[in-house]
N, C-alpha and C positions, 0 to 999 in steps of 0.2 A: 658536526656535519661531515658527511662526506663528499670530500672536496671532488674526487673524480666522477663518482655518481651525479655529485650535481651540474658539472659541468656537462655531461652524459646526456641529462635529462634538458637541459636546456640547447642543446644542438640537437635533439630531437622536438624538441619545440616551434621551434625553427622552421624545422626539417618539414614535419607533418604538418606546422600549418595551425595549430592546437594544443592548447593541454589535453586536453579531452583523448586527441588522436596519440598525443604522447604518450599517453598515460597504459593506452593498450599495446604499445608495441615493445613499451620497457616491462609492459605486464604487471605496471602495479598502477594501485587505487588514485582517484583523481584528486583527492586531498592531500597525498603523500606528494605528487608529483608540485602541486601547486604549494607545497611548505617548503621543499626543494628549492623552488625558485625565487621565493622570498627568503629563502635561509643567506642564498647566495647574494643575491640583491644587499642584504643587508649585510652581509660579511664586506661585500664591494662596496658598500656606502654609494652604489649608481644603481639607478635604473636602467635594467638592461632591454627592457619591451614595453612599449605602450601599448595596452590592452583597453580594447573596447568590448562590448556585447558582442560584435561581428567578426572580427578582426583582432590581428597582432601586429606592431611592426618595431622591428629593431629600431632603438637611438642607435645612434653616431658611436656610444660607446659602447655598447651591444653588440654592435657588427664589428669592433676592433676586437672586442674580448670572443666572439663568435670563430672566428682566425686561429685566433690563438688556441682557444678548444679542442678546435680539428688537429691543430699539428703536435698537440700533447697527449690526445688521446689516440692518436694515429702513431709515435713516439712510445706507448702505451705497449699499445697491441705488439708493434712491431719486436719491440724487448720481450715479450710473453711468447708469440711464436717461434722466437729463437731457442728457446727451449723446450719445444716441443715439435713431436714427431709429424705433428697435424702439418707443418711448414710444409714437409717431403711428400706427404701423402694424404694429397687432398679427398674428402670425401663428401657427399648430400648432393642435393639438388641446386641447378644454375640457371636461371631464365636468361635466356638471351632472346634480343628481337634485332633481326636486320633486314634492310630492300628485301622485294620478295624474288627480283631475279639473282641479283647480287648474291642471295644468301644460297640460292641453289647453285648457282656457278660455283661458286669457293666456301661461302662460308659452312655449307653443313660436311662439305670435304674435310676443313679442317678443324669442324667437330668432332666428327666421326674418328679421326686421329687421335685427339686429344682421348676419347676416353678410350679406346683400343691403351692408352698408355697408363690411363687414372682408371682403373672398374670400379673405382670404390662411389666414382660420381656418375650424377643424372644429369643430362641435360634437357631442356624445353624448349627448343626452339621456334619463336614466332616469326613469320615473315610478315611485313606488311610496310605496303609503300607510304606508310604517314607516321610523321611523329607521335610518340605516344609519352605519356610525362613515365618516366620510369619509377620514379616512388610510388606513384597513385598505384599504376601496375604493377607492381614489385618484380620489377624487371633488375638482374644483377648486371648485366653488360649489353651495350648496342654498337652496333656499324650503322655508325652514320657516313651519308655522303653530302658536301655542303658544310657552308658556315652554321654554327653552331653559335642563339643565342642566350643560350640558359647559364649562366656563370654558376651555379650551382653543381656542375657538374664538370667533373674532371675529361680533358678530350686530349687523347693522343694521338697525335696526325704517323699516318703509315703509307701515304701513299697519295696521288693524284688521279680526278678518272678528266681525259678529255669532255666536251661536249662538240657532236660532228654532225655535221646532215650527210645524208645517204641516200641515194637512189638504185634502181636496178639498172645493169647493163642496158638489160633492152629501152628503159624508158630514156638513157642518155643517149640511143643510139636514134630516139626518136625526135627528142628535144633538143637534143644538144647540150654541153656540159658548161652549167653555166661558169661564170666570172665573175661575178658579185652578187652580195646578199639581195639586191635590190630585185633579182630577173626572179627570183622565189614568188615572187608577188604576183606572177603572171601565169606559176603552173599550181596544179595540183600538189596539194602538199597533204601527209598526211601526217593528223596531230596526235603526240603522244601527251596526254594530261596531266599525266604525275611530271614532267620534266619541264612542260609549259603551259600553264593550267589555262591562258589566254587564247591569242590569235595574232599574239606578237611574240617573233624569236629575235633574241639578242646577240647580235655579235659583235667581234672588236675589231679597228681601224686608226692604227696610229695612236694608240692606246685611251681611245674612245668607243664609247659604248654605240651602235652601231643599232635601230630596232627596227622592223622590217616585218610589216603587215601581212601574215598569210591566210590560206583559205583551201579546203579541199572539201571530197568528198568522204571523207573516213576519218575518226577520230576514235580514239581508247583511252581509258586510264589504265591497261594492263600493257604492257610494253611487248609481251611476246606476242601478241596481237598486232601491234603496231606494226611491230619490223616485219612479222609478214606478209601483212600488205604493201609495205613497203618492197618490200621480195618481187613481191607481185606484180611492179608496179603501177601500184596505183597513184602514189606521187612522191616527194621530195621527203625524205621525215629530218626530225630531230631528236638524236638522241645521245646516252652517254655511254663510252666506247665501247665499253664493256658490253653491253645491250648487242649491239650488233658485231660484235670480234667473230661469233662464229659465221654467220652467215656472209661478213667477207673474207675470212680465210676460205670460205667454200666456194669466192667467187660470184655470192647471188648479190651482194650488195657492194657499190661503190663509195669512198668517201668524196666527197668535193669541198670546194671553199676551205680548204686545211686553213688558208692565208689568214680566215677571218674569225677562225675559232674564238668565242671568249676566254675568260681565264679557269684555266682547268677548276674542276669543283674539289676542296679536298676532301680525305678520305679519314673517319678514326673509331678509334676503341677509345667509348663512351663509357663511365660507372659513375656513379652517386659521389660526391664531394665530401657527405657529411658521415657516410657509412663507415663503420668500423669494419672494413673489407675482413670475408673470412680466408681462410688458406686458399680453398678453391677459387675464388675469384682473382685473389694475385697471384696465383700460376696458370689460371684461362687468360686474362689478360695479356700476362708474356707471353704466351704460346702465343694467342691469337695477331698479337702486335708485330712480332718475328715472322708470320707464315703469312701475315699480309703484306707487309713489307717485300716483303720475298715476292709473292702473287702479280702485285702492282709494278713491282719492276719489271716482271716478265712481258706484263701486259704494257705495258708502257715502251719496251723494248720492241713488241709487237706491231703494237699499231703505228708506230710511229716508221717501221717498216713498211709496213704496208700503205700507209700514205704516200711513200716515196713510189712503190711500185705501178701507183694507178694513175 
């Protein structure tokens, strides 16, 4: 038996969900895949998956020997690339998905970098404001923003985005700027959906969670929609800093309530846990983790300026 193929073949088992699915992504037949894994079962004298008609799910000792897999054949690769040119010069195609304003801000800027540096790679990039499972999609790297609950999946934090409410000059000049979450409740507010999918915004107090019922005439789930109604004013919005950084360094939008912000959302460069990463994906990852890092303290540097100013 082959001990690393089978270890291989069963962290894609795992992985997809199936033998079945396994069996097409290692590109071989569904009997070879399913002797693989009784080869190794019984080499290990454990059952590593109980297998139904419907379903798969790891034992107890399945998901320790599962661990151990990823960091040998991860240990693997790593000694294999060290000898080859592929480490230096990465080449093929990279799906990437992130936010869809987020990724026109920065991220396809420091796409666009990245292959002016690599011509040998392609990139794909999707923008969309929803999680999307990245194996199903065979997506090789995501910017997420937010906790992240999928343990499957490797998350490297690069940064913090505020969450601020905003209104226009004129509409503070008409209402007055409020003081507490609570006075929201009595103006127009206008809802961004991808950030608060409800009609309640959360903020913090004394390091309590702080929820505050709002209501307007305008609502979106596309953010650059939002913020310029908000521009406009037409009421209070809520969003994350980034979203609106340009239109208050232009002046058209103010932040208020700084006092009662929740806890920042973090920020990171997401890829697949079980995947034997290729060259290109461990050097888009450092790139991209380096140039966000970078991004996020400017912005960060920024707003928090500008909150003092207003």
């Amino acid at each position: 038996m082959d001990k690393l193929l089978a270890m291989k073949t069963f962290v894609q088992i795992v992985d997809r969900g199936s033998l079945t699915a396994a069996a097409e992504v290692l590109d071989r037949s569904l009997p070879s895949v399913v002797r693989s894994l009784a080869s190794l079962e019984e080499t290990l004298n454990i059952r590593l998956l109980n297998r139904t008609t419907r379903r798969i799910a790891l034992t107890d000792e399945g998901r320790h020997y599962l661990e151990r897999c990823r960091r040998i054949l991860s240990d693997v690769e790593e000694a294999e690339l060290a000898l080859t040119a592929q480490q230096h010069e990465p080449s093929g195609l990279l799906r990437v998905t992130a936010p869809v304003t987020f990724g026109q801000m920065h991220v396809t800027r420091i796409a666009t970098r990245f292959l002016e540096r690599f011509d040998q790679v392609q990139i794909e990039l999707l923008l969309l404001d929803r999680v999307i499972n990245m194996v199903e999609e065979g997506i090789d790297v995501a910017i997420r923003i937010g906790h992240l609950d999928d343990s499957s999946m490797i998350a490297v934090p690069v940064g913090e985005i505020r969450q601020v409410v905003c209104a226009s000059p004129g509409l503070l000049r008409n209402v007055g700027i409020p003081q507490r979450p609570e006075e929201l409740s009595h103006h127009n507010c206008v809802r961004f959906t991808g950030i608060a999918p409800g009609t309640t915004w959360h903020f913090a107090e004394s390091g309590k969670q702080l929820s505050v019922p709002v209501s307007g005439s305008f609502a979106s789930n596309q953010a650059i929609a939002a913020t310029e109604a908000c521009a406009a004013g037409i009421g209070f919005g809520l969003f994350l800093s980034y979203q609106v950084e340009p239109l208050v360094k232009k002046g058209k939008l103010k932040i208020v309530l700084p006092g009662f912000e929740p806890p920042p959302m973090p920020v990171s460069v997401v890829y697949p846990h079980a995947q034997l990463l290729s060259s290109r994906v461990r050097v888009f990852v450092d790139w991209m983790k380096r140039e966000l890092r970078e991004v996020l303290r400017d912005t960060k540097a920024s707003s928090v300026e500008d909150t003092k100013n207003k």
